[in-house]
C-alpha positions in Angstrom: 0.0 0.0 0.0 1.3 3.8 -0.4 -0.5 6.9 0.2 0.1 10.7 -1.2 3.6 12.1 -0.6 4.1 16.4 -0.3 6.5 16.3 -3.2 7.8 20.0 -3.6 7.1 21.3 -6.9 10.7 22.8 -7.1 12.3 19.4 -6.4 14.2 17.6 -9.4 12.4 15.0 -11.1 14.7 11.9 -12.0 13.0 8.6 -13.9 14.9 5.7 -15.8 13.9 3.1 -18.7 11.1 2.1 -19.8 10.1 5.6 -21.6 8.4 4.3 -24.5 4.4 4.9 -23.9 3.6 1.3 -25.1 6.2 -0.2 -23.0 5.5 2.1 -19.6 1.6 1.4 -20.4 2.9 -2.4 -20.2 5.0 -1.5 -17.2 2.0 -0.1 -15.5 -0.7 -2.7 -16.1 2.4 -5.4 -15.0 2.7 -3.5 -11.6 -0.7 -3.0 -10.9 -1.3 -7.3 -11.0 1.7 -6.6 -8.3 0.6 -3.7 -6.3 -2.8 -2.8 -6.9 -1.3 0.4 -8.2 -1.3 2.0 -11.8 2.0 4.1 -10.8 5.7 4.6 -11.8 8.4 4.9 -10.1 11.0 8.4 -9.6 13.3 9.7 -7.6 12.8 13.4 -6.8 14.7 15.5 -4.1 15.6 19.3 -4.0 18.7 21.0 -3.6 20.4 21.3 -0.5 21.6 24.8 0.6 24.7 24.5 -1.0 24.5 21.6 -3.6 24.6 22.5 -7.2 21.8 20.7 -9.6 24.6 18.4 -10.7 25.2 17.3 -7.2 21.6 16.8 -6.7 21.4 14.4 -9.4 24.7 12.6 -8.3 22.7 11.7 -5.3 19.3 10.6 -6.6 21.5 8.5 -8.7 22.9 7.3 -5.8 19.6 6.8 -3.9 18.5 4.5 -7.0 21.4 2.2 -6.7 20.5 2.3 -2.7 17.0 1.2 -4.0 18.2 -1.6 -6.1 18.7 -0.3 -9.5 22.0 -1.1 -10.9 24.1 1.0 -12.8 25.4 -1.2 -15.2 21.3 -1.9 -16.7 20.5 2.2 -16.1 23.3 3.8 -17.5 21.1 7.2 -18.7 17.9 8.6 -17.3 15.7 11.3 -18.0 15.0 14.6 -16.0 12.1 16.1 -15.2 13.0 20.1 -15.1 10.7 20.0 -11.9 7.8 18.2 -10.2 6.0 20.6 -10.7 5.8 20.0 -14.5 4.1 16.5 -12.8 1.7 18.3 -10.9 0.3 20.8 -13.5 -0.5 17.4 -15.4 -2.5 16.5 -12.5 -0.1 13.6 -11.2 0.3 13.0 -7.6 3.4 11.6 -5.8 3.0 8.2 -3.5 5.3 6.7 -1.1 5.5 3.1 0.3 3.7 2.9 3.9 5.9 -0.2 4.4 8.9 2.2 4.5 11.1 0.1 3.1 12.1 2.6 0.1 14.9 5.7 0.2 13.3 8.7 1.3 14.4 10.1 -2.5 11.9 7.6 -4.5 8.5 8.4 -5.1 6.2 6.8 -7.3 4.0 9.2 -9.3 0.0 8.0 -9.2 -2.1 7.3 -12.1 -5.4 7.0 -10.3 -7.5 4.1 -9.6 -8.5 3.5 -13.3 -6.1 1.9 -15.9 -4.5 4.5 -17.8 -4.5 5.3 -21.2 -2.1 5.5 -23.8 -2.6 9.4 -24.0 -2.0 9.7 -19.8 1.4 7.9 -20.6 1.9 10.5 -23.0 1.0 13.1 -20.6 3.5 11.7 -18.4 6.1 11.4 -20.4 6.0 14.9 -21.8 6.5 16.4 -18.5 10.9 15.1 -19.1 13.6 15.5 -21.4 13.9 13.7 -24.7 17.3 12.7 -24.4 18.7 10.9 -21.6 21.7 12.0 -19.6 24.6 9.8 -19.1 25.5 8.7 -15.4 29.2 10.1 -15.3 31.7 7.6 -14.7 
């Protein structure tokens, strides 16, 4: 189970593969037989007081590999210039109640109702085309 998460609408959005509509429609009929959930997951944080954006992305990358996902299958991601690009397309941000996730991952809500290919799109539009490289 999860339940709504205050995400600020300043913090940085970060989201790996699948980016595809067709395959993160897939992806979120496949966790929903798992979780009861049409969601996907993010990682979203803002900047400390003296942390530069690049930083800030250094450690949601880090928070992923604390959250299981390895490096060497998510070598780019894509940003989200802000959740708040989420919220205006009326998405909301959810967070385990078991607590067993980083505080940095999220997973963004697609209501109770199976989505649709164009809410996917919706989605999608809110991050960069091109994926950024994790530095080496």
């Amino acid at each position: 189970m999860s339940s709504e998460a205050e995400v600020p609408p300043d913090a940085l959005v970060l989201r790996f593969k699948p980016m595809d509509p067709e395959r993160c429609l897939k992806r979120l009929n496949q966790d929903f037989r798992d979780t009861g959930d049409y969601s996907l997951s993010v990682f979203a944080d803002v900047q400390g007081a003296d942390e530069t954006v690049d930083q800030l992305k250094a450690r949601l990358l880090s928070a992923s590999e604390l959250q299981g996902m390895k490096p060497s299958s998510n070598k780019a991601y894509y940003v989200c210039t802000r959740a708040e690009a989420l919220i205006e397309r009326k998405f909301t941000f959810r967070k385990d109640e078991e607590g067993d996730e980083v505080p940095e991952h999220y997973s963004v809500d697609f209501g109770p109702s199976a989505p649709t290919l164009e809410d996917v799109e919706r989605f999608l539009e809110a991050f960069s085309d091109v994926p950024e490289k994790r530095s080496k």
